[in-house]
matplotlib code that plots the C-alpha trace (Angstrom):
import matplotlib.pyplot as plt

x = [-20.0, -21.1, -23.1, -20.0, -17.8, -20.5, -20.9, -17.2, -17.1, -19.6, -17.5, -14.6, -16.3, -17.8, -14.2, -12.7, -16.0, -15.4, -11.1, -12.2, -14.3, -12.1, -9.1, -8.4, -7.8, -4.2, -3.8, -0.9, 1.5, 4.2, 7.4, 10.3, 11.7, 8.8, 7.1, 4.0, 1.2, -1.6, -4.2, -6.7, -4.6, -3.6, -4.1, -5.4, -3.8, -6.4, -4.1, -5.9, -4.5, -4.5, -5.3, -3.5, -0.6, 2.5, 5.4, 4.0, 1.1, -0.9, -2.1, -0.7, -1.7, -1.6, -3.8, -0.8, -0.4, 2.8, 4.7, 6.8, 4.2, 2.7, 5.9, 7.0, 3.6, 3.7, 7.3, 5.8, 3.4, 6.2, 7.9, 4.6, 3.5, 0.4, -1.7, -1.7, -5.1, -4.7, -7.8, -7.1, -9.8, -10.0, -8.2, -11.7, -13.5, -10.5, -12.3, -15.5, -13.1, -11.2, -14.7, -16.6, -13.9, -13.0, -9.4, -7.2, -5.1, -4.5, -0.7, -0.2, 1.8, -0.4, 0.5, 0.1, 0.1, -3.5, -5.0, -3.0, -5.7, -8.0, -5.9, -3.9, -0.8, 2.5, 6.3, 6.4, 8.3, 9.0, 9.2, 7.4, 7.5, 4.3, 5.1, 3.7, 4.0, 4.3, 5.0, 8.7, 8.3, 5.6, 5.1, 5.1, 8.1, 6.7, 4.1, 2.9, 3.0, -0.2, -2.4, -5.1, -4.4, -5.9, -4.5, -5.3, -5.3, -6.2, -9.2, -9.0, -5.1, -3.8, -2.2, -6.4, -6.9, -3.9, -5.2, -9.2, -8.4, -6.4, -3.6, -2.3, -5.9, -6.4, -2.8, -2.2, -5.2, -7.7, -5.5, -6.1, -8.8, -9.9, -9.0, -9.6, -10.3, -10.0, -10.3, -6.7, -3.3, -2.5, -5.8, -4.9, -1.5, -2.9, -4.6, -1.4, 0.5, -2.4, -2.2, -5.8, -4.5, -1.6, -0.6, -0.3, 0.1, 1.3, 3.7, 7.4, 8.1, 4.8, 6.3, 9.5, 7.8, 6.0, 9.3, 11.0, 8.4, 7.6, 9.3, 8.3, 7.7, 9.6, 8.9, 9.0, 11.7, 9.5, 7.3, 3.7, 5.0, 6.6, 5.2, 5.9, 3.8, 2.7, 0.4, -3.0, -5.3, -8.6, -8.4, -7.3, -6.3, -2.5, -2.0, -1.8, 0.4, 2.6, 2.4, 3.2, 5.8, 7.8, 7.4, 8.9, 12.5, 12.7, 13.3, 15.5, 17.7, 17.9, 18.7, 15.0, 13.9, 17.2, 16.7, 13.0, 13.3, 16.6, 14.2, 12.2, 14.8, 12.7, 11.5, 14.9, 16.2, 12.9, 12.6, 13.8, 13.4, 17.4, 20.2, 21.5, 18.0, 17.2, 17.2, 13.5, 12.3, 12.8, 12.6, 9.8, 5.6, 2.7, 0.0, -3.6]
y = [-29.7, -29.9, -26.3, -24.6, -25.9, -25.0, -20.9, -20.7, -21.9, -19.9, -16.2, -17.5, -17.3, -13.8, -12.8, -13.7, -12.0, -9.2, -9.0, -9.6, -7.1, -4.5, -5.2, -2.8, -3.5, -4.0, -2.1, -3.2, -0.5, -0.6, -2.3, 0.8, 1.9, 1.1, 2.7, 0.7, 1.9, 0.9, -1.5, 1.2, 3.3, 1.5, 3.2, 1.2, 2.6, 1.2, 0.3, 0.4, -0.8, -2.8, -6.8, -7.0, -4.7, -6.5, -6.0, -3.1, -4.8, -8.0, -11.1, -14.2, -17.8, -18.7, -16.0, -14.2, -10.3, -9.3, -6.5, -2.9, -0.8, -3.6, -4.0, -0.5, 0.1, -3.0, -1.7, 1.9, 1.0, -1.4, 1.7, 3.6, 1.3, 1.2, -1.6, -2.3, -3.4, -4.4, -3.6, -5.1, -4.0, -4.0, -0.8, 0.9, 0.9, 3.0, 6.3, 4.6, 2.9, 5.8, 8.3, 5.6, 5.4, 2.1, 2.9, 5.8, 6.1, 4.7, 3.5, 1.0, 2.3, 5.6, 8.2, 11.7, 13.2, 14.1, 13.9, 16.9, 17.9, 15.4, 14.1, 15.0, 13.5, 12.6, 13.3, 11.3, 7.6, 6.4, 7.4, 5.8, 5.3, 4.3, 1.6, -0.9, -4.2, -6.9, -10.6, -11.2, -12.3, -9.6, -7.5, -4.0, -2.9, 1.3, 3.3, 3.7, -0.3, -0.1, 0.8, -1.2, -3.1, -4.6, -3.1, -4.0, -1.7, -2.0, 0.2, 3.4, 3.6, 6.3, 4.4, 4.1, 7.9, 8.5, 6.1, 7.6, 11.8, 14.4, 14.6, 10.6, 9.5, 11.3, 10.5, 7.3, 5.7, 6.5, 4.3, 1.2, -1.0, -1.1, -0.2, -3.1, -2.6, -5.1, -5.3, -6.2, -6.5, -9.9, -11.1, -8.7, -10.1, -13.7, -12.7, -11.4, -14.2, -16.2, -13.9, -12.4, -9.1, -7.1, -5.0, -4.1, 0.0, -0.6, 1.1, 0.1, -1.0, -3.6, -5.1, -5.4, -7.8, -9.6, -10.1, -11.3, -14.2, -15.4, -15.4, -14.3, -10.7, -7.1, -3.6, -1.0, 1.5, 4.4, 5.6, 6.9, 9.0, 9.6, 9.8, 9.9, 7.6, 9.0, 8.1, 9.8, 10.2, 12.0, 16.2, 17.9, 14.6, 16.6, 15.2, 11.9, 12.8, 14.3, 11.4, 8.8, 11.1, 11.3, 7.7, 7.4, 9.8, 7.2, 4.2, 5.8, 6.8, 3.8, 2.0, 0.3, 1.0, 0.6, -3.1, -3.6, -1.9, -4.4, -7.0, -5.9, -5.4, -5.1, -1.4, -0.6, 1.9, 3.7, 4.3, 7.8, 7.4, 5.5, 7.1, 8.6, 9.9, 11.4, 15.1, 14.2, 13.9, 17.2, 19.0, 17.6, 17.5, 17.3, 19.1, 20.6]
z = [67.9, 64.0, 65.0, 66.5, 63.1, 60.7, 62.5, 62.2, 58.6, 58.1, 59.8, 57.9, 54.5, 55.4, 56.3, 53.0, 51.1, 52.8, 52.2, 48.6, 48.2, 49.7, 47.6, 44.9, 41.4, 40.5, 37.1, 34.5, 33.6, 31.1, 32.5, 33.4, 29.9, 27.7, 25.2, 24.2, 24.9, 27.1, 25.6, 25.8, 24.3, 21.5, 17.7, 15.2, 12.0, 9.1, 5.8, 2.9, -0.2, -3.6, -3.4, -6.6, -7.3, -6.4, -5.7, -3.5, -2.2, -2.7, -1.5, -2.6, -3.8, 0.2, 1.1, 2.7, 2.7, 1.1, -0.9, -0.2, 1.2, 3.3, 5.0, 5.6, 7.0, 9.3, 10.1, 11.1, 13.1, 15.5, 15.8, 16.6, 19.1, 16.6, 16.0, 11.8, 10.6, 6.7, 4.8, 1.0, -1.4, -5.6, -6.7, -8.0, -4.3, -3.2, -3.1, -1.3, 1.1, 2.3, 2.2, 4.7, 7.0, 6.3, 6.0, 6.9, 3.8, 0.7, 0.8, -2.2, -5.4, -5.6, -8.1, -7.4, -10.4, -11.6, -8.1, -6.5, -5.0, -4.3, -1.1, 1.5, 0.2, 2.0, 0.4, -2.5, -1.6, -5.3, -9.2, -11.5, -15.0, -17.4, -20.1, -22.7, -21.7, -25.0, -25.5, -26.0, -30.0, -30.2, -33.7, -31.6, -30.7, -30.9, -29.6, -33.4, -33.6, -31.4, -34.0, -34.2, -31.7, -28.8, -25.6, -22.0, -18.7, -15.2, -14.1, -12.4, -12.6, -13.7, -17.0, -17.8, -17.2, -19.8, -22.5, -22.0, -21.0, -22.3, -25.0, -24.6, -25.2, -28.2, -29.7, -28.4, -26.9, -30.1, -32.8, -30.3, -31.8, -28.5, -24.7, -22.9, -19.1, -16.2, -12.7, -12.0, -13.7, -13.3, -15.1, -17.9, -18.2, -17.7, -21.2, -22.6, -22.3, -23.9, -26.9, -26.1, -26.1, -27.7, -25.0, -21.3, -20.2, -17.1, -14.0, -15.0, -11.5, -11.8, -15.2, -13.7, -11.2, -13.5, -15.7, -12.5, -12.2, -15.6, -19.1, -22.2, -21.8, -22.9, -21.8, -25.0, -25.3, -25.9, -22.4, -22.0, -18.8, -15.6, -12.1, -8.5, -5.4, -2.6, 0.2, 0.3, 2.9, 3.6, 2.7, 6.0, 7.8, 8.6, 11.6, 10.3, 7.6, 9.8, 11.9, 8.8, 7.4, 11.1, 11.2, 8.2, 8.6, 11.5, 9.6, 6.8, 9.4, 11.3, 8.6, 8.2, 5.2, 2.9, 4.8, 3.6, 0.3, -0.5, -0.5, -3.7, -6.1, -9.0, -7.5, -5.6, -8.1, -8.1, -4.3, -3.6, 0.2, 0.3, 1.8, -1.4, -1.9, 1.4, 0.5, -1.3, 2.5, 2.5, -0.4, -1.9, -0.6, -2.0, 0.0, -0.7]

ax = plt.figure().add_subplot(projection="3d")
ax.plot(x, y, z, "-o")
ax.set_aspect("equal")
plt.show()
């Protein structure tokens, strides 16, 4: 009896083997109406930008990823059906970072102007203006007042390539008693503040932030220049310009973007992407 029930255990488990074996795969699909793609087929857009350039992008105290360009880019790729991959880096390994792959663009308060044709740039997304930064009781209150004085800037900005190249640098930027360079903004205001240095050239719409978040500070009257931010990515990479900037026209015109952007009112009035603004989608491109 035991031999009879252990051969039929036996057939049993050779039946199931065999029913499992023969069973095709099931393969997920999208539910009806869907438009996510596949995990296979998912796109990893690679976000590079600055650690340190808020309110556009940064990472705070907490170790949390915030600012402008971080959100519309998180924002762009939920309407993609993209998968966002932040890749923060110091504002100098920019270059490096987008050349080795590492990202796909730089997208993080990047101006145009001087680099026409070192990228594939987008439409431009925002004016800029370049300014001097002083304490609130400070002597200077002109461009001329910087003379011999000790003047801070962030490295590889384009406020640094004004102050050391071309016809700023040799009227302005040669009076300083010295140019002094750092690796970020905040640490250069952090020596402001403490009276280390006289100055700050900086982007308007940073110093706005700053002023937002601290006392004790005035922008001059007088400006170094005016710019426009863009996003750049590798020379030739069109179809992900193309991609970016069709992403883009989708959240202005669903209303998207004016939400994000009225979040960071220290930059509002310089986005040029808003409703009233939207002819610049149009009218304006920067392209190599």
């Amino acid at each position: 009896m035991k031999k009879r029930l252990l051969a039929l255990l036996l057939i049993l488990v050779a039946v199931f083997a065999l029913a499992a074996c023969g069973t095709p795969a099931v393969k997920e699909t999208p539910a009806a109406g869907s438009s996510a793609a596949a995990p296979s087929e998912i796109k990893v857009f690679k976000h590079g930008f600055d650690k340190d350039y808020p309110p556009y992008s940064y990472i705070d105290k907490d170790g949390k990823t915030s600012g402008f360009d971080v959100e519309i880019a998180q924002a762009l790729c939920e309407l993609k059906g993209w998968k966002h991959e932040q890749v923060p880096f110091a504002w100098d390994a920019k270059d490096a970072e987008l050349k080795s792959g590492a990202c796909d663009c730089i997208w993080s308060g990047f101006t145009v102007e001087g680099r026409e044709n070192d990228y594939t740039w987008s439409f431009p997304y925002s004016t800029n203006v370049q300014v001097i930064l002083v304490a609130e009781n400070s002597p200077v209150k002109t461009l001329a007042d910087l003379e011999g004085k000790l003047v801070g800037v962030q490295t590889a900005t384009s406020a640094y390539t004004m102050l050391t190249e071309g016809e700023v640098a040799e009227s302005l930027g040669k009076t300083f008693k010295e140019l002094k360079v750092y690796e970020s903004y905040p640490v250069a205001l952090t020596d402001l503040k403490a009276g280390a240095i006289d100055a700050v050239a900086i982007d308007v719409t940073q110093a706005k932030f700053h002023m937002a978040n601290t006392t004790g500070l005035a922008i001059l009257e007088e400006k170094l220049s005016e710019e426009n931010y863009a996003i750049g990515f590798r020379l030739g990479d069109d179809a992900l310009k193309k991609e970016v900037e069709d992403g883009l026209k989708e959240l202005v015109a669903s209303g998207k973007y004016d939400e994000i952007a009225k979040k960071y009112p220290d930059i509002y009035e310089y986005l040029t992407l808003l409703p009233k603004k939207q002819s610049v989608l149009y009218n304006l491109s920067y392209g190599t």
